[in-house]
N, CA, C and O of each residue as an XYZ file, in Angstrom:
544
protein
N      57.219    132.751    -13.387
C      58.402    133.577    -13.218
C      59.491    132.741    -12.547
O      59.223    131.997    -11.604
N      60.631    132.863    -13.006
C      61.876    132.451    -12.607
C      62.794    133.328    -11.975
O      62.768    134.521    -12.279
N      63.774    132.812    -10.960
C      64.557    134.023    -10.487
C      66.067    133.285    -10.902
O      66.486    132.132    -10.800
N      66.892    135.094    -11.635
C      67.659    135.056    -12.077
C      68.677    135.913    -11.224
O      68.296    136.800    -10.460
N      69.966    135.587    -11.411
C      71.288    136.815    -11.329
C      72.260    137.286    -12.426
O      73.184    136.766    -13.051
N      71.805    138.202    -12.403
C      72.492    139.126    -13.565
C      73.954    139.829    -12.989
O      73.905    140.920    -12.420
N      74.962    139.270    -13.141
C      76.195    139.844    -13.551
C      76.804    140.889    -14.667
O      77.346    140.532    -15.713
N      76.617    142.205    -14.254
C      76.872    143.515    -14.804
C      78.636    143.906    -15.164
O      79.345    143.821    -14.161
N      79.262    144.251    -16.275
C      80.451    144.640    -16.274
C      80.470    145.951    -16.888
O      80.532    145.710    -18.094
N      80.443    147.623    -16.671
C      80.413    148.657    -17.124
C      82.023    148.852    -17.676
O      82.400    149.213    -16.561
N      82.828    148.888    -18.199
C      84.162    149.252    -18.377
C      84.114    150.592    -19.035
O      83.179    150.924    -19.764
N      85.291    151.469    -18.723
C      85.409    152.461    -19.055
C      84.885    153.562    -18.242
O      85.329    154.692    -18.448
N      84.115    153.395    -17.465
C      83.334    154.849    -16.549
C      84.382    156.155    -15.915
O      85.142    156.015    -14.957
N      84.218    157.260    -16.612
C      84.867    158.025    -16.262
C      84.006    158.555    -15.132
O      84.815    159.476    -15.015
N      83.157    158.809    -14.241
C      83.334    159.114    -13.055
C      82.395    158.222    -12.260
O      81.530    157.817    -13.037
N      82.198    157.730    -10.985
C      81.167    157.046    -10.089
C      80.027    157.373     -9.715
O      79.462    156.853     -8.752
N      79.313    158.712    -10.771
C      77.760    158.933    -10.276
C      77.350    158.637    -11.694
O      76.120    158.687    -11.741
N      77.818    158.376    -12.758
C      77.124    157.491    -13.774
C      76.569    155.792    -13.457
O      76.021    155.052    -14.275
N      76.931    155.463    -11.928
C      76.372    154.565    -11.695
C      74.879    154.177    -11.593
O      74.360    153.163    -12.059
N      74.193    155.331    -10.785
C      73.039    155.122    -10.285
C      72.448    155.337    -11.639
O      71.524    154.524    -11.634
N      72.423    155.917    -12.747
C      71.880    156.121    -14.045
C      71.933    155.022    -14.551
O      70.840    154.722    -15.031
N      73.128    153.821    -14.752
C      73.726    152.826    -15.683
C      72.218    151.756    -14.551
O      71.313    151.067    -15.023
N      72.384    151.914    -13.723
C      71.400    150.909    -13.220
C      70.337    150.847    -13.279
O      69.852    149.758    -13.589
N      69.511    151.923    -13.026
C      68.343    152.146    -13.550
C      68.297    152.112    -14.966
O      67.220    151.990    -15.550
N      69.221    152.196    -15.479
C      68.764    151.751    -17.467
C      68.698    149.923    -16.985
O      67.536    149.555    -17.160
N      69.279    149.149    -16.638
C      69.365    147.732    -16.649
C      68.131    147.438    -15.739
O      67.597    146.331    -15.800
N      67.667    148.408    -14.894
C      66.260    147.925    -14.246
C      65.280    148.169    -15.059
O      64.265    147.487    -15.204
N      65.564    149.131    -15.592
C      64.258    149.305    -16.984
C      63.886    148.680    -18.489
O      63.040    148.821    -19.373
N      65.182    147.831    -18.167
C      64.780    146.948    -19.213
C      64.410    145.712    -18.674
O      64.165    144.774    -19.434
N      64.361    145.627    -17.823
C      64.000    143.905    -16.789
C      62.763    144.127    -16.755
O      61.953    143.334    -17.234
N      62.419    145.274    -16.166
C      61.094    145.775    -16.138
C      60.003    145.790    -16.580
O      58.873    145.684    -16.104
N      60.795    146.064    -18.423
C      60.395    146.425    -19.679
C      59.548    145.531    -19.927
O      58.394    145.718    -20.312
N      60.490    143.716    -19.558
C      59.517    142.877    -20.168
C      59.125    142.125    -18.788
O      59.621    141.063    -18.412
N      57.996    142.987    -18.009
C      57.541    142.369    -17.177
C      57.795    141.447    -16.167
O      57.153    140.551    -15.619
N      59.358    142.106    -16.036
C      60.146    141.641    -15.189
C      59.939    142.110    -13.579
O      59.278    143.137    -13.427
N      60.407    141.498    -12.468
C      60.576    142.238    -11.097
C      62.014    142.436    -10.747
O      62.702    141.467    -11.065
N      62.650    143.402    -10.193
C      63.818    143.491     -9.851
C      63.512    143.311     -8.546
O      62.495    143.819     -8.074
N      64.854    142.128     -7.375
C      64.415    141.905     -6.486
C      65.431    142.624     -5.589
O      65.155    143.315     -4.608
N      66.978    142.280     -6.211
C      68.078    143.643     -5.308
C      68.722    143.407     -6.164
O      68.751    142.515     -7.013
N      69.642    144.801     -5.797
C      71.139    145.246     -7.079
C      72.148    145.820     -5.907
O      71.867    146.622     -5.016
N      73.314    145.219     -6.154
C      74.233    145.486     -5.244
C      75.347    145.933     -6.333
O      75.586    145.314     -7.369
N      76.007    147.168     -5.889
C      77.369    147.452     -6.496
C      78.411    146.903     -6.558
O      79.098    147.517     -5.742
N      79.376    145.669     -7.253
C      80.339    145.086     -6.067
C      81.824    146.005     -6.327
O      82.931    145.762     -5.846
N      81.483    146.973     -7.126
C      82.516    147.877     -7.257
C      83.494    147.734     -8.701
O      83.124    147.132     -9.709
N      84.872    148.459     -8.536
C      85.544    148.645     -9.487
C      86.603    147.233     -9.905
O      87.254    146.718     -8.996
N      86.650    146.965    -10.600
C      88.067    145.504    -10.485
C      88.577    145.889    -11.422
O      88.168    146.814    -12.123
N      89.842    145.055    -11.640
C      90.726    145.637    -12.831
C      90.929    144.001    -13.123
O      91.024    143.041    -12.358
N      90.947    144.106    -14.389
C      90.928    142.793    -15.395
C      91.963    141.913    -15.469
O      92.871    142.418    -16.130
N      92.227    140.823    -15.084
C      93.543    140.112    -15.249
C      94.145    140.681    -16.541
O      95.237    141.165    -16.243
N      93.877    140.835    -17.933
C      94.659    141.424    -18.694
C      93.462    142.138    -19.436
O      92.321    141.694    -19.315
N      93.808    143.544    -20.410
C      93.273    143.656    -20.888
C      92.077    143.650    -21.855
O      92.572    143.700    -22.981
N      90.963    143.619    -21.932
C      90.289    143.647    -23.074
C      89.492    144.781    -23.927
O      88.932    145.809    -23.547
N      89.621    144.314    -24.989
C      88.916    146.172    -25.718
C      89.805    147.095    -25.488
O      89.445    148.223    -25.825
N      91.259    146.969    -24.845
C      91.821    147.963    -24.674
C      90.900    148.643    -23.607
O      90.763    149.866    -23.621
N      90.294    147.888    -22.721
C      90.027    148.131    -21.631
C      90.607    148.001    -20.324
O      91.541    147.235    -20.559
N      90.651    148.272    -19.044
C      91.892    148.051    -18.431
C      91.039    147.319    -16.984
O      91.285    146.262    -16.402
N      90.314    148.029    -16.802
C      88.901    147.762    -15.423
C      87.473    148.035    -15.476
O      87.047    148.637    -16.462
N      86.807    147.736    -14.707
C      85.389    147.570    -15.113
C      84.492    147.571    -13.849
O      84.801    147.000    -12.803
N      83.372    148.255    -14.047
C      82.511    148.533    -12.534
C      81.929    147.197    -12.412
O      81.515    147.098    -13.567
N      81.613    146.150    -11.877
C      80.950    144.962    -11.439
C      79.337    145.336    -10.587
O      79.299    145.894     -9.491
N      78.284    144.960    -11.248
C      77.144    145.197    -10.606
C      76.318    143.660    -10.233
O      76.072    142.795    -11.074
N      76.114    143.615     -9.352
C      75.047    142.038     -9.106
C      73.396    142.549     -9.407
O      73.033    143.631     -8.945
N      72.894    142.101     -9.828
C      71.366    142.085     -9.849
C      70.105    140.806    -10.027
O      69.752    140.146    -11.005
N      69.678    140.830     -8.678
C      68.446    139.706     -8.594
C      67.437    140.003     -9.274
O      67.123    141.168     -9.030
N      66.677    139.463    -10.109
C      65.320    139.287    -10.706
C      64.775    138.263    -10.979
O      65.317    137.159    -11.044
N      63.396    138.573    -11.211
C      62.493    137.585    -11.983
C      61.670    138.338    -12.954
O      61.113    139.436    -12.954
N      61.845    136.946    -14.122
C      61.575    137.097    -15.426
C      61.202    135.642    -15.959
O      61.679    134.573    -15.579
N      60.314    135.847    -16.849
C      60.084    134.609    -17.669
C      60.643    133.824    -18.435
O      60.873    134.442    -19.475
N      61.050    132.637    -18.514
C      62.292    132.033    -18.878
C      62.313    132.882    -20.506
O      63.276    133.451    -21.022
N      61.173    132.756    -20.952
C      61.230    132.918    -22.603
C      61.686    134.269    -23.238
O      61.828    134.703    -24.382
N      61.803    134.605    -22.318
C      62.235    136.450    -22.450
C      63.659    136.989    -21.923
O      63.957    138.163    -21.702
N      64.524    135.760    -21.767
C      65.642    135.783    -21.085
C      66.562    136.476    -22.344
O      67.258    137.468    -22.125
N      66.478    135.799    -23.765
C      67.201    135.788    -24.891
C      66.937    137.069    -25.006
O      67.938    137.783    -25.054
N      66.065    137.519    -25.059
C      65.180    139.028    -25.536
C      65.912    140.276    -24.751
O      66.286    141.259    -25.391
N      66.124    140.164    -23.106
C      66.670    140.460    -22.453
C      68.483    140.886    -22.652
O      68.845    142.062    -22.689
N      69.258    139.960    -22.739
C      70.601    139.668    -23.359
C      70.665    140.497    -24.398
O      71.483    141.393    -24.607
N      69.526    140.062    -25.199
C      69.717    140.812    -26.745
C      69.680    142.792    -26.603
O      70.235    143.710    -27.208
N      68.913    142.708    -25.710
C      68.997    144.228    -25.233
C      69.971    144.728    -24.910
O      70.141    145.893    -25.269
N      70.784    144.202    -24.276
C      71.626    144.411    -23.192
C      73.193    144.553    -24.353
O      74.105    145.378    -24.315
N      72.929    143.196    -25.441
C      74.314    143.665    -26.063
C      74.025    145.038    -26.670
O      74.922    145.874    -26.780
N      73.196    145.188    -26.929
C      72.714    147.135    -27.970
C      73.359    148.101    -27.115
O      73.912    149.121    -27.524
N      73.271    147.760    -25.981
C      73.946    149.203    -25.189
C      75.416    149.281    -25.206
O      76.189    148.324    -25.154
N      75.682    150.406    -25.278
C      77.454    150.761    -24.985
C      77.359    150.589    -24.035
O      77.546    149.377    -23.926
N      77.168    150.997    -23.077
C      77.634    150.921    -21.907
C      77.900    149.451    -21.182
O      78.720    149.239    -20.290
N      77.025    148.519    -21.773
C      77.463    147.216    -20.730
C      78.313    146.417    -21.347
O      77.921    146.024    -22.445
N      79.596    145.962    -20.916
C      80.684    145.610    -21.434
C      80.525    144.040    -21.499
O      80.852    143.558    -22.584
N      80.007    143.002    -20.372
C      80.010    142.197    -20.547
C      78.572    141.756    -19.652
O      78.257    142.495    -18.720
N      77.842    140.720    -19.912
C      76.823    140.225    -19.138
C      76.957    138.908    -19.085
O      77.420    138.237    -20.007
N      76.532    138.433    -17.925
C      75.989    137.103    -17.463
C      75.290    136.623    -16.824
O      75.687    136.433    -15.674
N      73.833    136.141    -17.186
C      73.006    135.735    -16.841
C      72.727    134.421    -16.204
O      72.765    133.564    -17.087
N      72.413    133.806    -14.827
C      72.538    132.493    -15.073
C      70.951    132.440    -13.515
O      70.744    133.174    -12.550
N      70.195    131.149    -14.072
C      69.330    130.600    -13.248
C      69.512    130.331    -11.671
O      70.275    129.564    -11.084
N      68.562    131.216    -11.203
C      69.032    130.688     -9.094
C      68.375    129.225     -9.203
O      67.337    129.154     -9.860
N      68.887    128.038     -8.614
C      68.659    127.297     -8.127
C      67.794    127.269     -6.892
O      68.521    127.570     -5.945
N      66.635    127.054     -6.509
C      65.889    126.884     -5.292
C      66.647    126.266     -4.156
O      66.992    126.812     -3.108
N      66.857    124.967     -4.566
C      67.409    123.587     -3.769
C      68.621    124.190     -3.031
O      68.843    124.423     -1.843
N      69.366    124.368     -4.241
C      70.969    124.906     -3.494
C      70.708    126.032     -2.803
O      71.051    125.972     -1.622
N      70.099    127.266     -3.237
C      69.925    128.618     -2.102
C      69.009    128.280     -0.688
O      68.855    129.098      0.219
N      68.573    127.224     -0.699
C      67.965    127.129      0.165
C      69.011    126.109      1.359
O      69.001    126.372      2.562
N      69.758    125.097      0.843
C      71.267    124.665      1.468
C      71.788    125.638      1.903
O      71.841    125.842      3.115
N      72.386    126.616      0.840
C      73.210    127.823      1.252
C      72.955    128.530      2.412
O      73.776    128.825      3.281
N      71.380    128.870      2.370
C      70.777    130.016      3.669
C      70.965    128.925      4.937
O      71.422    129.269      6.027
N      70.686    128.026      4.727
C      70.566    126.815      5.763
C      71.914    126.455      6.341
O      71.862    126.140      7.530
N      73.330    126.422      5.675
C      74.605    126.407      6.359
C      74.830    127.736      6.787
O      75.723    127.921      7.613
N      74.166    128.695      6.363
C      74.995    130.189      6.598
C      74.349    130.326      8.362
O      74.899    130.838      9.337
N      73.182    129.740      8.264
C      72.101    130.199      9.850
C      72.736    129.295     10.219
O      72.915    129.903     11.275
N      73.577    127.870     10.459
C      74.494    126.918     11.241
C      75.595    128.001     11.586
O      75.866    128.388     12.723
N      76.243    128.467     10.288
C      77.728    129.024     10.786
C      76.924    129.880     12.054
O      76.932    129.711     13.274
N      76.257    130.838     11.204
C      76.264    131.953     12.155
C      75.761    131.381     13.849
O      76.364    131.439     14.920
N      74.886    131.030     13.614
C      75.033    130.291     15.478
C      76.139    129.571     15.799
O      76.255    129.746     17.012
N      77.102    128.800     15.400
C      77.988    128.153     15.965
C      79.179    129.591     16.306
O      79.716    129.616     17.413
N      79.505    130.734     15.254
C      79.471    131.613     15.948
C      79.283    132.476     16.969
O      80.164    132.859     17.738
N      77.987    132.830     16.988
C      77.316    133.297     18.143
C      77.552    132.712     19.539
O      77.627    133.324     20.605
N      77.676    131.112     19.258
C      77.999    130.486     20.807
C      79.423    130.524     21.061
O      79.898    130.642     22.191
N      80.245    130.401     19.768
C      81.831    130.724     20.612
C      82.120    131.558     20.568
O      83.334    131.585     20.768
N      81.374    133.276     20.252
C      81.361    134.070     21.006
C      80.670    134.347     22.758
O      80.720    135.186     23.658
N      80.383    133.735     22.616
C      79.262    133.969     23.942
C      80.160    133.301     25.055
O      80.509    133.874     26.087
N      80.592    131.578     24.582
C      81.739    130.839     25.632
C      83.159    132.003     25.639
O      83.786    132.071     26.697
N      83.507    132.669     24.740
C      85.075    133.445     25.003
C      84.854    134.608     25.888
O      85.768    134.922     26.650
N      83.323    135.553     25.878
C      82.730    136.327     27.024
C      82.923    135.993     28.055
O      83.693    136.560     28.830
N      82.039    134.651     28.381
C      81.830    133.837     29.786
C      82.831    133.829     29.986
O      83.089    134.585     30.922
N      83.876    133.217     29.493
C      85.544    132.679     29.813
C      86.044    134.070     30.174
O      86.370    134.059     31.361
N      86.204    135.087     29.701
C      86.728    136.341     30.273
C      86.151    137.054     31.558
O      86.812    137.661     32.400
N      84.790    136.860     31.540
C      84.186    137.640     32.579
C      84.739    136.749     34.093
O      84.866    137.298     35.187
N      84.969    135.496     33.854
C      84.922    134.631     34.976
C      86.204    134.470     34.819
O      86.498    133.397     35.344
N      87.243    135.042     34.311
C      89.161    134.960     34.585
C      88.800    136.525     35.427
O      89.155    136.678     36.596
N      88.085    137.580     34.688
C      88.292    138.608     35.394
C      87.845    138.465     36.896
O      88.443    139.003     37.828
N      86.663    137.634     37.029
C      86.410    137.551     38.532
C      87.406    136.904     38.943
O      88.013    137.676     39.687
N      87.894    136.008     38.899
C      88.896    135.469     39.715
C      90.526    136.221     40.167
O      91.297    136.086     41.118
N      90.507    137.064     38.884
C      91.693    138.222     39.268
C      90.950    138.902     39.997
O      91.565    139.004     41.058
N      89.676    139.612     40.104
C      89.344    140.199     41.562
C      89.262    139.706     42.355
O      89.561    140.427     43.307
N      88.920    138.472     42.728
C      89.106    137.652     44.014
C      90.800    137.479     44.296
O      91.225    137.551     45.449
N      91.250    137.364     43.727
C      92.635    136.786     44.157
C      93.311    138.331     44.408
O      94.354    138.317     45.062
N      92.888    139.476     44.016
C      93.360    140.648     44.641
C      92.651    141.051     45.979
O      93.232    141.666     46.873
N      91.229    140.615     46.041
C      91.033    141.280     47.313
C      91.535    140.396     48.467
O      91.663    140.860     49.600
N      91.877    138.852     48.106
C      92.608    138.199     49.510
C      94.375    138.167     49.278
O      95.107    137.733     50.168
């Protein structure tokens, strides 16, 4: 098994609880072929630099899985049959690089964490010194 991200484009949705339906059809076909779905995030509504299909905007869905490389085509091929999904893109996670990625993101976030922590210290210890310099 390989892990993939699936880039979802719904266009046209006349209201926002046809979502949770439109997704569970795209998990059930991952599924279908012995696939695992690992997460699906909504990233919401966008509107298209210009038209297409005489379409104007389009719901954007992310979805992690794993699937067998050989069943990827099979997959796609499903996916164009439906009305509902306007555009797809499928593309291979890289190990190497997501594992860089998680690895700068846990740097930022502590180098964060500490110049939050020094701008605390720095305030708590200006505020003591404005109380000292008021009580003499």
């Amino acid at each position: 098994m390989k892990k993939y991200d699936g880039l979802y484009i719904f266009a046209g949705l006349a209201k926002d609880e046809n979502v949770d339906a439109l997704l569970e059809k795209i998990k059930g076909e991952i599924t279908r072929l012995q696939g695992t779905v690992l997460s699906a995030e909504v990233l919401g509504k966008r509107t298209f630099a210009r038209p297409m299909h005489k379409k104007e905007n389009g719901l954007y869905v992310h979805v992690r899985f794993e699937l067998e490389p050989d069943k990827v085509i099979a997959l796609r091929d499903r996916y164009h049959l439906m009305e509902e999904v306007f555009r797809v893109q499928i593309q291979a996670v890289r190990e190497r690089r997501e594992a860089v990625l998680t690895e700068q993101a846990a740097k930022f976030r502590a180098r964060e964490a500490a110049r939050q922590a020094a701008a605390e210290q720095a305030a708590a210890e200006q505020a003591a010194s404005a109380t000292a310099a008021q009580e003499a």
